[in-house]
N, C-alpha and C positions, 0 to 999 in steps of 0.2 A: 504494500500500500504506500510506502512511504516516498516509491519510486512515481507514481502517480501523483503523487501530491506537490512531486517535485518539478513535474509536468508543467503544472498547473500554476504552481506559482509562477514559473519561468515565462505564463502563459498573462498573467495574468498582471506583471510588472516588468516582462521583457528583459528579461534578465538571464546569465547562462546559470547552467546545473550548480554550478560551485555556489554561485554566488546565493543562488535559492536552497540551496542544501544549507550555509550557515543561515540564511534567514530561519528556516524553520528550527535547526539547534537552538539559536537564542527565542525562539519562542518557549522550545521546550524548557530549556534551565530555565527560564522567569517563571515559568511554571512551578516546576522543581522548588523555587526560590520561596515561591509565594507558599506553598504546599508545607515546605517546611518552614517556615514562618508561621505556619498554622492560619495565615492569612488566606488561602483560597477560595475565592466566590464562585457562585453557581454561574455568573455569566463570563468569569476570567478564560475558560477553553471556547467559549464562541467566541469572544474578542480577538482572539488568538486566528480563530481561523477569517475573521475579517480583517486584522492587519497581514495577513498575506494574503488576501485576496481568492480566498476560497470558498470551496461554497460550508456549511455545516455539516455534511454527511459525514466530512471526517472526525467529526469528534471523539468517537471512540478511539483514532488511533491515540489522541491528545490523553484520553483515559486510560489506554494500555502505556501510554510514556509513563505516567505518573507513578506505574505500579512499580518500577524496576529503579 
């Protein structure tokens, strides 16, 4: 999935694989960030997938980042 997603971004801000591969990393650590801060909201993984320009069907993969 996360090859898809990387698609997508690249689709979706014009940008190459590398460059949309770390956008979604520092999505995921700020994630991570907020998670263990104990700070995570219910709408912080949709935000996530609207700063990079995706649609929301991904959020599960945002939900399987967070377990590991």
């Amino acid at each position: 999935m996360e090859t898809i997603i990387i698609d997508r971004i690249c689709t979706s801000c014009g940008c190459d694989k590398e460059t949309a591969k770390e956008y979604l990393d520092a999505e995921i650590r700020n994630l991570r960030e907020l998670r263990d801060a104990d700070d995570l909201r219910a709408g912080d993984m949709e935000s996530a997938c609207d700063n990079l320009g995706i649609e929301q069907e991904f959020l599960p993969y945002f939900c399987e980042s967070l377990i590991f």
